[in-house]
N, C-alpha and C positions, 0 to 999 in steps of 0.2 A: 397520574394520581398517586397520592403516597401509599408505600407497600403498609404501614399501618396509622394508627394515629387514636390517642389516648391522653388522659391527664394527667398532670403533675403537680403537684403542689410545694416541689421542692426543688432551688436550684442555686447552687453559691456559684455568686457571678466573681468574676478577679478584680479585687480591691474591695471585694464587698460578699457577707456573706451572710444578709437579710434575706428574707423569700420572694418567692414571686410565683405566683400561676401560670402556666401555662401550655398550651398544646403544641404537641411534638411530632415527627412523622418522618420519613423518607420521599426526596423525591428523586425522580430515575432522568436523567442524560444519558440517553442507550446504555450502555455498560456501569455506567459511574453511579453512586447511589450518594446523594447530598442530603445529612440531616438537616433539621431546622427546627426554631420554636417560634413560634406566635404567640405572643404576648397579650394577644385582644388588645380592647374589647373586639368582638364581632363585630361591632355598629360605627368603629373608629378609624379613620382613612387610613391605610394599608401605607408602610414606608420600609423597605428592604434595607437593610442593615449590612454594609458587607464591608467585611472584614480586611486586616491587612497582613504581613506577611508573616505565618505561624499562629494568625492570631485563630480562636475559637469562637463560637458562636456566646459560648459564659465570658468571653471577655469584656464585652462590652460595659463600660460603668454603669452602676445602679443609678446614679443620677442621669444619666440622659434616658434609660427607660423610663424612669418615672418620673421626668422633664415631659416625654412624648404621650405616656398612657393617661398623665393629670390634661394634660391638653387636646384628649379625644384622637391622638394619634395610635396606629394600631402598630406596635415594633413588630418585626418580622424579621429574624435573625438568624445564620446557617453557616455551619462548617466549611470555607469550602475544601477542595479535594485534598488529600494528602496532611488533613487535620481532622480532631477531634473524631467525631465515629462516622464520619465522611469517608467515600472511597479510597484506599491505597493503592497508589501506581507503582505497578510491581517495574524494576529496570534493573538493570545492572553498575549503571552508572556513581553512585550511590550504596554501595556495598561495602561489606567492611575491605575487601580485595584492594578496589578502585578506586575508593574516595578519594581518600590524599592526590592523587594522580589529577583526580577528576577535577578538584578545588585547584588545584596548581595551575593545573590549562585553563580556568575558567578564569582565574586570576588575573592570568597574561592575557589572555586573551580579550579583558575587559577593561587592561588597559594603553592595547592597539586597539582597543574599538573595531575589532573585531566579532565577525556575528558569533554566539555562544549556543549551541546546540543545548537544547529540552526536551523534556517525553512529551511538554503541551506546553501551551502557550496562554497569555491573559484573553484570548480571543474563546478558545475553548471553555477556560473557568467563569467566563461571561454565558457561556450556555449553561452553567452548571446553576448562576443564581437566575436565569429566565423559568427554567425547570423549578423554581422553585414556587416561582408567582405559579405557574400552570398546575404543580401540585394543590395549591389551594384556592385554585379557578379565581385569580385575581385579575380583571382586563389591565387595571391600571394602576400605579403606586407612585409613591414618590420613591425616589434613589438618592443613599448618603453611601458614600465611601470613604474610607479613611486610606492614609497611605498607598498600596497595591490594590487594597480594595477601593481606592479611587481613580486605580488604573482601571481592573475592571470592571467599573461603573461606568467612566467612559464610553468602550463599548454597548454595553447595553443599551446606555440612553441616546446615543449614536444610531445603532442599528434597531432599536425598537422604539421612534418618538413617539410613536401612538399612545403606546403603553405607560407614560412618564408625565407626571403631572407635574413635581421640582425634581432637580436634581442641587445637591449639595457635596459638596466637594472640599477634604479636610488633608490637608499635609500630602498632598500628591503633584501628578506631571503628567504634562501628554509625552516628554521625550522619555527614549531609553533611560536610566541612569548609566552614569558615564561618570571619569573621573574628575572633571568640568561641572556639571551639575549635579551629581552624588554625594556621597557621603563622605563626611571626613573623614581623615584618613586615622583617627582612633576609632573610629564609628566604623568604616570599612575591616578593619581586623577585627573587631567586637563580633561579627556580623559573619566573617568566614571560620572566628575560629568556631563558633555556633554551629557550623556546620562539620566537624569532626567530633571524634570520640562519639560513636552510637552507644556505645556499651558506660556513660557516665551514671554515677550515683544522681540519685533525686539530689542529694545533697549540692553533687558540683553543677546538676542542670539548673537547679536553683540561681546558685551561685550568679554562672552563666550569666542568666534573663537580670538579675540584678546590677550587674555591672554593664548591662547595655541600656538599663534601663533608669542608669543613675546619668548614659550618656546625653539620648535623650527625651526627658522625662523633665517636669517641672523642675527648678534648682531649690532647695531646703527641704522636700519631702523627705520624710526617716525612711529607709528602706529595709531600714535592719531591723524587723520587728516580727512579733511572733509572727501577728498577722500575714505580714505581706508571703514571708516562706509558707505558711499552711495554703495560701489560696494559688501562691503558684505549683506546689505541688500540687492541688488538687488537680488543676489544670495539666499536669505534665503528666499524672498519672490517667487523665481520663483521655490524654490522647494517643496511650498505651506504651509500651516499648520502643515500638520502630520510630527513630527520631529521622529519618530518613526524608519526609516528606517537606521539613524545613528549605535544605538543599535541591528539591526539585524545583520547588516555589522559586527560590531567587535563579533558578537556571531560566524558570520561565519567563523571571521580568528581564533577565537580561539578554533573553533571548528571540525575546515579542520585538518588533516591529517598532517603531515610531509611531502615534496616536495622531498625529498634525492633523491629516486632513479628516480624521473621523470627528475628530474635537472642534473643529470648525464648523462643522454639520449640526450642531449642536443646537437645540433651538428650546430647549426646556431652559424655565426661567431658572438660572443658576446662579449659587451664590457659592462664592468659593475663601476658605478659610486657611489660616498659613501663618503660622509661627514666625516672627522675625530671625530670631535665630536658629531656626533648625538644623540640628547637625545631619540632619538623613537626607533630606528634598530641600537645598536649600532655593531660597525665596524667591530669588529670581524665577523659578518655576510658576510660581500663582501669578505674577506679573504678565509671565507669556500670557499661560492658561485665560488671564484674564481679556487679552488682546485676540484670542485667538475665539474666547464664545461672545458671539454679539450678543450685548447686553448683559451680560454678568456683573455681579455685584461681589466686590472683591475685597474682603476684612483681613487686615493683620494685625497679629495679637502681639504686640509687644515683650511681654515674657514667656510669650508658649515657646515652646521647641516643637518636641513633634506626637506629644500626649494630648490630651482632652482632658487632666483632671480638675477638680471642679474650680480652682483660683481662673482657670486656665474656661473652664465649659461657661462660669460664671459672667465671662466678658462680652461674648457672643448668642446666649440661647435665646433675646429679646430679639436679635436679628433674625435666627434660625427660625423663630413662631412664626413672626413678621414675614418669612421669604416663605416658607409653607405653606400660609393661608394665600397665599397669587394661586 
């Protein structure tokens, strides 16, 4: 059960900073304490929202909440660990000491494809959003993940089919990434150098997310604008100082396991979504995925990379409705 839970009337989501209602709370994985909001209605089918790597629970674009809430869907959305006012995992790896060291050997190490040592794994942070349905006594939901949050979605809908009414699957992979199906190789320094300088101004962390997200992000969006710096700051300041949690997150996907044979288990009706060009997961990836779950139904968007903004959400949410109501 969550340790409490109260309303809100105010919440500026990233790319967007209209309102929205809704109820909030903590739910507990033994030690680890995962926020979250519920978007209602009460009366509208529950669908987990989970996130991908650094992302927050306000990230998610106002258009696809209020794509799901105008269609009787109930959003349900949460930090997970080592973001927004979700648990921090204290380590040493990670410190201002060790970093540099830390990102060096992970470097190499990832690309001998060799295993990469983590404080957790996408297996654990799959406990972290089950905890969350059980916080708000849900039997059953649908599951969308984007990105890492479609790594672990996997999981979940793997090991809890009971529980899983669709599952939707957006810019992700059942394999490690690796330097074969990863990221390119401007997208890969974008992405490591992210994970130094703890101690950067709002200014350069801004910066930062801007230039990874000019990598890949829709192509003609202005990114240089008031807007886009106030709502990423907002975002970098509510996930406090320690930017630390960033670098445990990619230690963990690159340090999880292969998904093959959970992602074959897979029996919730799935619809999986995938940028032709993606520089982070490229494409080859949904093709496996799509071979690997019987019966999955497999869209590729021609000019998405690896966002969902709305040119990009615009092409697919007739699908999305469409593969929900199964």
């Amino acid at each position: 059960m969550p340790l409490y839970k109260f309303i809100l009337f105010i919440t500026i989501m990233f790319t967007n900073s209209d309102l929205f209602s809704y109820e909030e709370g903590m739910a507990s994985n033994n030690d680890i304490e995962i926020y979250y909001r519920d978007y209602g209605p009460s009366n509208g089918d529950p669908i987990l929202l989970v996130q991908g790597l650094g992302g927050q629970s306000i990230n998610w674009p106002q258009h696809l909440i209020e794509f799901l809430i105008e269609n009787n869907y109930r959003p349900i959305a949460f930090d997970n660990r080592d973001t927004g006012l979700s648990s921090r995992i204290q380590s040493t790896s990670f410190d201002d000491e060790n970093r540099d060291s830390t990102i060096i050997r992970s470097y190499i190490r990832y690309f001998l494809r060799l295993p990469i040592n983590s404080e957790y794994t996408v297996d654990d942070m799959a406990d972290d959003a089950i905890s969350v349905l059980d916080a708000l006594n849900i039997d059953k939901a649908h599951v969308l993940g984007i990105s890492m949050g479609g790594m672990i979605a996997q999981i979940v809908v793997s090991n809890h089919a009971e529980r899983i009414n669709t599952f939707t699957l957006i810019a992700s992979t059942a394999s490690t990434p690796s330097p074969f199906n990863g990221p390119t190789r401007k997208v890969r320094k974008l992405l490591m150098d992210r994970t130094k300088n703890p101690n950067a101004t709002i200014d350069e962390r801004v910066e930062r997310t801007r230039k990874i997200f000019k990598e890949i992000g829709y192509q003609g969006i202005d990114l240089n604008t008031e807007k886009f710096y106030k709502d990423v700051s907002i975002s970098i300041k509510r996930g406090g100082e320690d930017d630390t949690g960033f670098g445990r997150q990619l230690s963990a996907i690159l340090g999880s396991n292969n998904r093959i044979n959970k992602v074959k288990s897979i029996s919730a009706p799935t619809l999986i979504i995938h940028g032709k060009d993606d520089p982070l997961i490229k494409v080859k990836n949904a093709y496996k995925m799509n071979n690997l779950i019987e019966g999955s139904q497999l869209i590729i968007i021609p000019d998405m990379r690896h966002l969902i903004e709305p040119p990009v959400f615009n092409q697919f949410k007739d699908n999305l409705l469409l593969h929900l109501s199964k």
